[in-house]
FIVEX-708656 format. One line per 4 residues: for each residue x, y, z negated of C-alpha. Coordinates in pm, 1 decimal, decimal comma. Example, Ala and Ser with C-alpha at 12.3 -4.5 7.8 and 13.67 -1.06 7.14 Angstrom:
BEGIN
1230,0:-450,0:-780,0; 1367,0:-106,0:-714,0
END
This chain:
BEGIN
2038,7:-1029,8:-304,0; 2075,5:-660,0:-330,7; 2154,6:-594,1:-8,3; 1847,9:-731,5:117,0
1639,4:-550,4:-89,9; 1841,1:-192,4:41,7; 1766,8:-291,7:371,3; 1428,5:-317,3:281,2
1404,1:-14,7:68,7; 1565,5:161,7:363,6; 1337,9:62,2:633,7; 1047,8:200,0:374,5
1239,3:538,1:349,8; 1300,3:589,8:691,0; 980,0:707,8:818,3; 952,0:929,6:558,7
1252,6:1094,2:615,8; 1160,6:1132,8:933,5; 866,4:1367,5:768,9; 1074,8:1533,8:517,8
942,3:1328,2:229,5; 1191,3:1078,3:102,2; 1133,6:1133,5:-251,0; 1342,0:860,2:-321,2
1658,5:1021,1:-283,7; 1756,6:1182,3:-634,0; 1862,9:1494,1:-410,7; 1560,8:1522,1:-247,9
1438,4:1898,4:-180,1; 1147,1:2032,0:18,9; 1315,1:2146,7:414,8; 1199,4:2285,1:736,7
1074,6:1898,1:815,0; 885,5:1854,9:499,3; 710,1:2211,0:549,0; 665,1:2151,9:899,1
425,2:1851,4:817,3; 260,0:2081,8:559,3; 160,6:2302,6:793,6; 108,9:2028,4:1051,9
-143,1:1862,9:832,3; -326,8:2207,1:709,8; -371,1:2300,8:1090,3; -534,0:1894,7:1164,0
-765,8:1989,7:831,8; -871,8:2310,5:999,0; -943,9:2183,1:1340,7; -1117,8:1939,3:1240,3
-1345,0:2137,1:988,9; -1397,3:2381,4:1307,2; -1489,2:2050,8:1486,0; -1742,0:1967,5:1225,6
-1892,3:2231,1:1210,9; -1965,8:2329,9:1604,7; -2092,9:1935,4:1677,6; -2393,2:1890,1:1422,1
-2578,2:1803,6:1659,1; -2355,5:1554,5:1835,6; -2359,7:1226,3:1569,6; -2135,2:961,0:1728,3
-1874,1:1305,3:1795,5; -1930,1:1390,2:1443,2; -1917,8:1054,7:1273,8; -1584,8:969,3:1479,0
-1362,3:1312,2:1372,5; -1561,3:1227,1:1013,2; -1347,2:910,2:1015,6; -999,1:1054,0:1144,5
-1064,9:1332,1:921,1; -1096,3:1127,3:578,2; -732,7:945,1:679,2; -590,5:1309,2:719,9
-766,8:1420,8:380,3; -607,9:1042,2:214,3; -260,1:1139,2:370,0; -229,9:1486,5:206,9
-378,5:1329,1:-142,8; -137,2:1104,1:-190,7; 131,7:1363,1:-38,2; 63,2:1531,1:-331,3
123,3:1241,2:-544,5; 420,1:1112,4:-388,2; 570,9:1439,4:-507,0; 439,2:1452,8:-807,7
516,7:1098,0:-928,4; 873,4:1097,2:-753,6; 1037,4:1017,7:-1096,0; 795,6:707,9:-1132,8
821,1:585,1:-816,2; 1218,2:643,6:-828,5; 1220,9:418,3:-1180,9; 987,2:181,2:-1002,8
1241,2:154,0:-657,9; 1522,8:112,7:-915,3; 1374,6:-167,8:-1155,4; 1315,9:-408,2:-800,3
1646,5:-301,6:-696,9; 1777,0:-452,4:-1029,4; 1526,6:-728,9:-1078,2; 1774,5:-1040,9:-952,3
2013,5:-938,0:-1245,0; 1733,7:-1039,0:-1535,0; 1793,8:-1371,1:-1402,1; 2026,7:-1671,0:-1332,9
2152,3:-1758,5:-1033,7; 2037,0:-2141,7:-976,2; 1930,3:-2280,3:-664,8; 1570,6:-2272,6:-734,3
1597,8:-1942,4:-788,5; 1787,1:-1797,3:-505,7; 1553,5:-2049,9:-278,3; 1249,7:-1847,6:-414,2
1452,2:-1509,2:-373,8; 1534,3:-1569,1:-23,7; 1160,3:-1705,5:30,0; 1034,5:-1318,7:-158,4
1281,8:-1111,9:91,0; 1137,4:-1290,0:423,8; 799,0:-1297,0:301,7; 824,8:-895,3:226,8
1062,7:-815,1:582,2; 727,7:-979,6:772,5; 446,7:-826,7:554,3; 628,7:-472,9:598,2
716,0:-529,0:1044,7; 325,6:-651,8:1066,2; 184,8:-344,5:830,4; 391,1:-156,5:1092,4
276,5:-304,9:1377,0; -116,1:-272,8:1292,2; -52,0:86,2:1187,5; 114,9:146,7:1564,3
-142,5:-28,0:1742,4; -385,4:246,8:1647,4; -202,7:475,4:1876,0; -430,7:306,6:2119,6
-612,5:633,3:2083,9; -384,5:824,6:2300,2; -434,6:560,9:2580,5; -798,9:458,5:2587,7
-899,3:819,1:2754,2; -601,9:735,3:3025,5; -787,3:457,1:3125,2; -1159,2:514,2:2983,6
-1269,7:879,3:3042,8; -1520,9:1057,2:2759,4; -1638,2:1392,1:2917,1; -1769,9:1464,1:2544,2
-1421,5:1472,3:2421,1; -1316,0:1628,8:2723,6; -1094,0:1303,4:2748,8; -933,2:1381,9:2455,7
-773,2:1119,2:2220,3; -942,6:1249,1:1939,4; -1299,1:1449,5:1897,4; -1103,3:1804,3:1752,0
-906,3:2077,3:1950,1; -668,5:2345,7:1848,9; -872,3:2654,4:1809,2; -892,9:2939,2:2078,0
-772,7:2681,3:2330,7; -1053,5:2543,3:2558,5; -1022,5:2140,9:2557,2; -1049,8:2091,0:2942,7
-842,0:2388,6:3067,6; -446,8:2344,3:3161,6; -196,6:2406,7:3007,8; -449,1:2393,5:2698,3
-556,4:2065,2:2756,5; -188,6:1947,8:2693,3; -143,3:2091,8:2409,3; -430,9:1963,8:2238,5
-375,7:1638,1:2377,3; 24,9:1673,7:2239,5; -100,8:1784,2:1886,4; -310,0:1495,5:1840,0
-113,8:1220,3:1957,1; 148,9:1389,5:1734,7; -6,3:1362,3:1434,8; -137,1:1069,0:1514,9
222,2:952,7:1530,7; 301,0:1126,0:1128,1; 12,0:998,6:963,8; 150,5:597,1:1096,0
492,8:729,9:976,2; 341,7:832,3:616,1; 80,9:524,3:563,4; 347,3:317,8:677,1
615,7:433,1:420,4; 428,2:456,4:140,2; 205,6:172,9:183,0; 521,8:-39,5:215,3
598,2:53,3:-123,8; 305,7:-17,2:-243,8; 319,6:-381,0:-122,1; 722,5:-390,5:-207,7
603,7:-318,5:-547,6; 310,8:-535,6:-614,8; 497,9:-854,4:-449,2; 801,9:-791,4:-642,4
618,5:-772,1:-995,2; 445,7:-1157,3:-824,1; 814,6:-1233,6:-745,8; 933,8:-1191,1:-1112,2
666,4:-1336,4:-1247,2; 741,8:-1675,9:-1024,0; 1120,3:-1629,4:-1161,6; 1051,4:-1615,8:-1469,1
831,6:-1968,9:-1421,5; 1134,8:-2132,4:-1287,3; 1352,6:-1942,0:-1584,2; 1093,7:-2166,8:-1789,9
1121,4:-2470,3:-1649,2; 1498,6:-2482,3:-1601,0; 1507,3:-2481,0:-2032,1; 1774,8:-2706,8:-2130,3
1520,0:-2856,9:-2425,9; 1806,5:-3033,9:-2569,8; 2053,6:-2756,0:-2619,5; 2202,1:-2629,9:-2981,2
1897,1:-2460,2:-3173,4; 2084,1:-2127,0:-3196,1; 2144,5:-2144,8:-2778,8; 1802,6:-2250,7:-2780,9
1669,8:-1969,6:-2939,9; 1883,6:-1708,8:-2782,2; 1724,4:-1841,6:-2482,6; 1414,4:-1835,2:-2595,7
1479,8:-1454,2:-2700,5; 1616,9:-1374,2:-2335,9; 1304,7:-1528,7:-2168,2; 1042,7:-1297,4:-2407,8
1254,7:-1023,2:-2312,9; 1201,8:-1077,7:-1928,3; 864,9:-1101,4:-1984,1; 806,7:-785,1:-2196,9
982,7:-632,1:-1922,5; 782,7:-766,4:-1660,5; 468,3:-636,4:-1827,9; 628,3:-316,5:-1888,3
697,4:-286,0:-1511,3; 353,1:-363,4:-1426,5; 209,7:-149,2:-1634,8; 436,9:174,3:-1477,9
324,2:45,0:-1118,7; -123,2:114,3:-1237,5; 50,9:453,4:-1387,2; 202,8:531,4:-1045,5
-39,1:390,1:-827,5; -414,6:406,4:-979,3; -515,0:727,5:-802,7; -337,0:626,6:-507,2
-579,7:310,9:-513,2; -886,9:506,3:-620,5; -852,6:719,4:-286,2; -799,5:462,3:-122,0
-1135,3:245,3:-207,2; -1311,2:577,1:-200,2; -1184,4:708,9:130,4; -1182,4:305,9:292,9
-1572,5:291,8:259,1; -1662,7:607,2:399,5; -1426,1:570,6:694,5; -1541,2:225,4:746,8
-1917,8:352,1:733,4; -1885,2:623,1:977,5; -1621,4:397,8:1207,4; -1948,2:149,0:1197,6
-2170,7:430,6:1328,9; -1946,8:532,1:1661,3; -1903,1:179,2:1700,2; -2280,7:138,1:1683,0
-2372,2:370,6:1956,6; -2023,5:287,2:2203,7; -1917,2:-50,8:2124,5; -1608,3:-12,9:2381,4
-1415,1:268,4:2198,4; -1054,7:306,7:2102,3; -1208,0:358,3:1688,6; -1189,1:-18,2:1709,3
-813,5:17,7:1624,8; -853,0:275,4:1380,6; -1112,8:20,6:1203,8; -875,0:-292,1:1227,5
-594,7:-101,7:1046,9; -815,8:43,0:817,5; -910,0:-321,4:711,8; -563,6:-446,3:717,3
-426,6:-154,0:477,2; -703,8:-246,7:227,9; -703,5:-639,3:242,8; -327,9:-633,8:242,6
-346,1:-406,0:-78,8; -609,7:-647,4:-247,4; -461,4:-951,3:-150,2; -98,2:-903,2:-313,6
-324,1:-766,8:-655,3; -464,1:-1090,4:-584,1; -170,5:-1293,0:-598,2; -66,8:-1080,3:-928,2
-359,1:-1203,3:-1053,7; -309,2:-1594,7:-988,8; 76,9:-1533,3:-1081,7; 33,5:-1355,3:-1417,5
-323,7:-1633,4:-1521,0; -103,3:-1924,3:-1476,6; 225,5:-1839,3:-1704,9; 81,9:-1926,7:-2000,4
5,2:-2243,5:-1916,1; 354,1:-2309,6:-1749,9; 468,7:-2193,2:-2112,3; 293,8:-2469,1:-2215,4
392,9:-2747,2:-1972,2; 759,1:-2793,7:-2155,9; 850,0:-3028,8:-2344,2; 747,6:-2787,0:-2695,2
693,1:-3040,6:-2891,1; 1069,6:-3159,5:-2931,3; 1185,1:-2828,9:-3013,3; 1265,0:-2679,7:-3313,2
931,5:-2514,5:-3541,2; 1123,8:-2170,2:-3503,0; 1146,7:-2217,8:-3121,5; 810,5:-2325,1:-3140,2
665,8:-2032,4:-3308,2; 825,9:-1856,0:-3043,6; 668,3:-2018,0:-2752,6; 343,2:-1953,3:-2900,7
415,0:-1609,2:-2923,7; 507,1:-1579,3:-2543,5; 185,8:-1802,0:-2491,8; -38,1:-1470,9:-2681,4
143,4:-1214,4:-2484,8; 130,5:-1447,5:-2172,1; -319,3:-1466,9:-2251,3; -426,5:-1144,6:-2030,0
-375,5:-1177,7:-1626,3; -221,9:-884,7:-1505,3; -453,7:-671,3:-1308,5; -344,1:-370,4:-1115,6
-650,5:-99,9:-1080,5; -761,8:204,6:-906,0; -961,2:332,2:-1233,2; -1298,9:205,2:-1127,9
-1190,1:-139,8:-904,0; -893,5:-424,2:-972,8; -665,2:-453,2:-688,4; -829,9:-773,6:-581,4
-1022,2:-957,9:-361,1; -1329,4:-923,2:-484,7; -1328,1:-552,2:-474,9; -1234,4:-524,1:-79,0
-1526,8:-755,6:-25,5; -1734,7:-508,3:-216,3; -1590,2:-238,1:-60,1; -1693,7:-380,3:276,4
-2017,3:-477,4:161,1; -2065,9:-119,0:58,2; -1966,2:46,1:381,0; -2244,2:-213,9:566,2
-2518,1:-106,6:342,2; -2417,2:246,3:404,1; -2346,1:228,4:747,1; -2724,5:38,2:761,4
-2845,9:327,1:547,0; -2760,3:623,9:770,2; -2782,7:466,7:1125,2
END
């Protein structure tokens, strides 16, 4: 069971040692790679603030490097954050490493394990794959040519380096597609974890149901109870673990509802005046990163609101009054659904469709 879960882990911290930011090494240090994406990112801020600023008068121009702008401005947020948090998110990493050993090791359970690591090794290959398909952008102006970007990928140019001169051309057109290429790398890494996280705290929680219903009812009161002990433990511990992901994660999930509606919004306006355009990419990963996000707070949600009555469902009438007393203790603690938020929203459902709803009326507002 470990094993999988490294592989996992490891396919989460590749891309972003590829940037110089695996935090998740103990040893990790800041290098030439991690300060090379620094300054990568600083120079993709500036350009496009120069962009900004010399296209007022050009909306569906402006609106577009608006967009790619407020992923660059998400990136470097939560760059800050993965550094900053690197202990919490370390603890985190370690706790789902560890998580099989709270545990047994019946059949149910590693059938439900085995389900958890194939469910995550999909979710993670098609996060990837939507995040890749937005490099779309570097092919579109093979293929569709837009004079106003100068057939550019991207709306923004290195500065002092005309746009539609050679050799300059190429290197714009090189700079773009490669950050293009680290901001996949980052979202995909860290928004891996993200999901690794959330679907492991639903994977405990199911564990811990089985854990319940495997109860040998009929067992010696003080094996009963020692049981009983163990299981309150687990879920203490479960609660505990949820509680350090919203500590890790909450601003991480506040940019991310912020910054999701107002690329949305402008990505609605380009798409509004050029409904063939490569921001249709962009857009479709944007929505996947967010309903991804909500969905597995979602099925926190539905995990953590049904425990208490699988508490319930055993047979807690034939046990001892101490054991009982017990159970309804578990049953109080067990009262409050589990709710991962980004200060202001829950990690659900509901909020993407109000985030969505919001970008529409926005969108409607300004066009």
């Amino acid at each position: 069971m470990e094993q999988e879960i490294n592989q996992i882990i490891s396919f989460l911290r590749r891309p972003l040692k590829w940037l110089g930011f695996d935090v998740i090494d103990p040893n990790w240090k800041v290098t030439p790679l991690t300060m090379f994406t620094i300054v990568m990112f600083a120079l993709q801020h500036y350009t496009s603030y120069l962009y900004l600023s010399t296209h007022l008068d050009m909306f569906d121009m402006f609106t577009e490097c608006f967009s790619t702008s407020a992923v660059a401005l998400e990136i470097a947020i939560r760059m800050g954050l993965l550094v900053h948090q690197r202990e919490l998110r370390n603890e985190t990493i370690e706790i789902i490493r560890q998580q099989h050993k709270m545990f047994g090791n019946s059949a149910a359970i590693r059938k439900v394990t085995a389900r958890f690591h194939k469910l995550i090794s999909v979710t993670l290959h098609a996060l990837a794959a939507c995040y890749m398909s937005t490099m779309m952008f570097e092919l579109i102006p093979i293929v569709s040519p837009n004079p106003r970007k100068s057939n550019l990928p991207l709306p923004m140019y290195l500065p002092y380096m005309p746009p539609n001169e050679t050799p300059y051309w190429h290197l714009n057109y090189t700079f773009i597609t490669i950050m293009n290429l680290m901001c996949i790398l980052f979202l995909v890494g860290i928004d891996g974890l993200l999901v690794l996280s959330i679907l492991a705290a639903v994977h405990q929680i199911k564990l811990l149901k089985i854990t319940i219903q495997e109860l040998d009812i009929g067992a010696e009161q003080a094996e009963l109870h020692r049981e009983l002990v163990r299981i309150i433990q687990i879920h203490q511990r479960i609660q505990q673990f949820i509680h350090q992901l919203e500590q890790t994660y909450y601003i991480d999930l506040l940019v991310d509802f912020g910054l999701v509606c107002l690329i949305l919004c402008m990505g609605l306006n380009v798409i509004a005046d050029e409904v063939i355009n490569a921001i249709w990419f962009f857009l479709i990963a944007v929505v996947f990163q967010l309903s991804l996000l909500c969905f597995s707070g979602n099925l926190l949600l539905i995990e953590s609101d049904s425990l208490s009555s699988c508490v319930y469902s055993i047979d807690w009438h034939a046990m001892p009054v101490p054991e009982q007393k017990l159970l309804m203790v578990m049953i109080a603690h067990a009262q409050k659904p589990q709710v991962l938020r980004g200060i202001f929203m829950p990690l659900i459902m509901s909020s993407f469709l109000s985030v969505i709803k919001a970008s529409y009326s926005y969108f409607t507002l300004l066009h």
